[in-house]
C-alpha positions in Angstrom: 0.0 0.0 0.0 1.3 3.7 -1.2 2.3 5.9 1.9 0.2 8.6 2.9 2.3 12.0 1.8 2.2 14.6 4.1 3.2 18.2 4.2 3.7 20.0 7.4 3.0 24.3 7.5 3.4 25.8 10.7 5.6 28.7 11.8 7.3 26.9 14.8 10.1 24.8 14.3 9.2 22.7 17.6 5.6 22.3 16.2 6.9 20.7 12.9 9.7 18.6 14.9 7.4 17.0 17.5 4.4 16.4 14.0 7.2 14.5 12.1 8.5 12.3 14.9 4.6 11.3 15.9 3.8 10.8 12.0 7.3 9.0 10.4 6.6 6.7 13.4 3.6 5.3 11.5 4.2 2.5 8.9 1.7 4.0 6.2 2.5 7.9 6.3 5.3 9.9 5.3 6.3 13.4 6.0 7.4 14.8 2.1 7.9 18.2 3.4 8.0 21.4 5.5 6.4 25.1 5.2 7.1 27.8 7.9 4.6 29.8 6.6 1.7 30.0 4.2 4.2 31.0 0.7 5.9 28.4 1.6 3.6 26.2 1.8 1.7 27.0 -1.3 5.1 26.4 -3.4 5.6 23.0 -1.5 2.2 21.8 -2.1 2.5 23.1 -5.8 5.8 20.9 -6.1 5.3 17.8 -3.6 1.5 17.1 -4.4 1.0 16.1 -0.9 -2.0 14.1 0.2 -2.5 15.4 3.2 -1.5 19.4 4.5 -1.4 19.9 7.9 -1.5 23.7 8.1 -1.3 26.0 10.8 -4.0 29.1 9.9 -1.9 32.0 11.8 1.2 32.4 10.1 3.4 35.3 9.4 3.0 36.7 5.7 0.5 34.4 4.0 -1.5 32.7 6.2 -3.3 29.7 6.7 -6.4 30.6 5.1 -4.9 32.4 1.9 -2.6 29.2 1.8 -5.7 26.5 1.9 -7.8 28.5 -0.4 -4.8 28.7 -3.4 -4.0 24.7 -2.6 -7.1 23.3 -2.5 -8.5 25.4 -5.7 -5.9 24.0 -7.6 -6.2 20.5 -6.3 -3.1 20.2 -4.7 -3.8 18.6 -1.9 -6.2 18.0 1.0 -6.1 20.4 3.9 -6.2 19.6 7.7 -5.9 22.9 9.8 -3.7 22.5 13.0 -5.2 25.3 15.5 -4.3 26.4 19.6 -7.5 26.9 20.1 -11.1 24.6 19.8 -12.4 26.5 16.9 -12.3 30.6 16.2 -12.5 32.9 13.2 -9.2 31.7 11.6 -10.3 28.0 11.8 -13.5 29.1 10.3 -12.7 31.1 7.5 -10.3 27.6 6.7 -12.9 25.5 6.8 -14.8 27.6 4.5 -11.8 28.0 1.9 -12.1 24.5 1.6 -10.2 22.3 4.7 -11.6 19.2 5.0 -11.5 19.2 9.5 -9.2 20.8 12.1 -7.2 19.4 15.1 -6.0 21.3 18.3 -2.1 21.2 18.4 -2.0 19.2 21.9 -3.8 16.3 19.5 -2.5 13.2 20.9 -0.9 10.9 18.9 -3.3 8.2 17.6 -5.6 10.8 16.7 -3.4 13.0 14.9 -2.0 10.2 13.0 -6.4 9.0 12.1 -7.4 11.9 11.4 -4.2 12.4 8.4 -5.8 8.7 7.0 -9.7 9.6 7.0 -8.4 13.3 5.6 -6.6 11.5 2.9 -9.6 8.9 2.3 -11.8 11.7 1.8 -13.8 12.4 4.9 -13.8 15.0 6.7 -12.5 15.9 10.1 -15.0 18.0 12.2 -17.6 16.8 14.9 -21.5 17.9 13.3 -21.4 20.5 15.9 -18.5 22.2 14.5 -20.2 21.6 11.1 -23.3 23.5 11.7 -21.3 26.4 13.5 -19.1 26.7 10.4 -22.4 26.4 7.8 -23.7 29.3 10.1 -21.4 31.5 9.9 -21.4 31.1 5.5 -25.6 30.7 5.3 -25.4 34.8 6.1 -22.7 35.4 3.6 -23.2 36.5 -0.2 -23.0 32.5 -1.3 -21.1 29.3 0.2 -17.4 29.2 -1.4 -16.0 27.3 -4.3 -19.7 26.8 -5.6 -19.5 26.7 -9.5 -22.0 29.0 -11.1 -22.5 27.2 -14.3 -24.3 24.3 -12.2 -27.4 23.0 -13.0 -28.1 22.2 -9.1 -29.8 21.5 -7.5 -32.6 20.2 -10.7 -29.8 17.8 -11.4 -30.0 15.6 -8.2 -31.5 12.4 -7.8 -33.6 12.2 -4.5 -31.2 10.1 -2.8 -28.6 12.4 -3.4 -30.8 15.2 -2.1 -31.5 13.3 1.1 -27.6 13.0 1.4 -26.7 16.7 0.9 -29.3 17.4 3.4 -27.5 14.9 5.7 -24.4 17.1 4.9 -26.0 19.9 6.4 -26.9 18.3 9.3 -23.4 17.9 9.9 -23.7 14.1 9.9 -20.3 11.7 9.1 -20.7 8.7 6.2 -21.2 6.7 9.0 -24.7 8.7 10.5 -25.9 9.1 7.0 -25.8 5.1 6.3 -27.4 4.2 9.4 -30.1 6.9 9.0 -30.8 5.8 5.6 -29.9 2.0 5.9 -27.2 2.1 3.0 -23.7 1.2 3.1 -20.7 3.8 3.6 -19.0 3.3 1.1 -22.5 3.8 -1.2 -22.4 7.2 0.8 -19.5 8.2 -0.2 -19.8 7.2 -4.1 -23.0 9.6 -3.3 -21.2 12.2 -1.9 -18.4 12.5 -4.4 -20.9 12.7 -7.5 -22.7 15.1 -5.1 -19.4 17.3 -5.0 -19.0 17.6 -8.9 -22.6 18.2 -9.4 -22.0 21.4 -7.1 -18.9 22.2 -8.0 -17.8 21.7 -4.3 -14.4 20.7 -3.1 -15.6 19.7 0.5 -18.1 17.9 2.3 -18.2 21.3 4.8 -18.7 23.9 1.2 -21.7 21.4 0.2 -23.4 21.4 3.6 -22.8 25.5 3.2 -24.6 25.0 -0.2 -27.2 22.6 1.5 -28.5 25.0 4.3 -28.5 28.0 1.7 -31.1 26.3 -0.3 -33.3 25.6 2.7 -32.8 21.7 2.5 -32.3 21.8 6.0 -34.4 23.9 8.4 
């Protein structure tokens, strides 16, 4: 089985030290690279196509949010914001550039080291409560980011794949969304990729945005 490449972005040197001794220790993920700040990172991402990012959002010059926007618009690589603190305006303006979950920095290491795989795998990282504070802060805004204009949605839908981006913005994992509908995950996630390219979403978090906007959930 390929490794899991991973790119680290933080500003502290003893930050990036104490991610790359937890993460080389695992046997399916390797550290590709390092960023000390948000140029940096762009230009590694650019070069190393990392799976995974792990990128701190408050950085000098470029930060963490300007970084994930520019990556994950050109399909770079998947983000996973590292944060001090539970969840605040940085995190959230992340999320909504298009990071696929957050961890706090005193993560322990099994965690840290899950949360890189299901990033990688395509989930997301974020508990539904975190979800539906994030889609609330975007439902007031102008329009959810990274939502292609020229798409048909939602007419081109099936019902089961409205049911599922409703599920989204709910805030609900693969998991909740296949017990609540008695389906398989891994039919969930085939739904929720083809849900993504109908919407011209690069996240699980920008669809629920797009879900809530469109009064599919109350």
């Amino acid at each position: 089985m390929t490794d899991i490449r991973v790119l680290l972005a933080d500003d502290h040197t003893a930050i990036r030290s104490g991610l790359r001794l937890i993460l080389d220790g695992c046997d399916d993920i390797e550290v590709v690279g390092e960023a000390r700040d948000g140029a940096v990172a762009i230009a590694q991402a650019r070069s190393l196509r990392p799976d995974v990012t792990l990128m701190d959002v408050r950085m000098p010059g470029t930060d963490g949010i300007a970084a994930t926007r520019e990556i994950v618009a050109n399909g770079w690589s998947r983000v996973l914001v590292l944060t001090s603190f539970e969840i605040d305006e940085y995190v959230v303006g992340a999320l909504g550039a298009g990071a696929d979950g957050y961890l706090v920095k005193t993560i322990d290491a099994g965690p840290l080291a899950d949360a890189v795989r299901r990033v990688a795998a395509g989930e997301a990282v974020l508990s539904p409560e975190v979800t539906r504070r994030v889609i609330t802060g975007f439902v007031a805004t102008e329009r959810p980011p990274a939502v292609d204009e020229r798409s048909t949605w939602p007419s081109d839908l099936t019902d089961r794949e409205r049911e599922i981006l409703a599920a989204l913005g709910e805030g609900l994992s693969n998991a909740d969304i296949a017990s609540s509908l008695f389906i398989a995950e891994s039919t969930v996630k085939t739904h929720v990729s083809r849900i993504l390219t109908k919407l011209g979403c690069t996240t699980r978090v920008q669809a629920a945005i797009a879900a809530r906007r469109a009064g599919l959930v109350p």
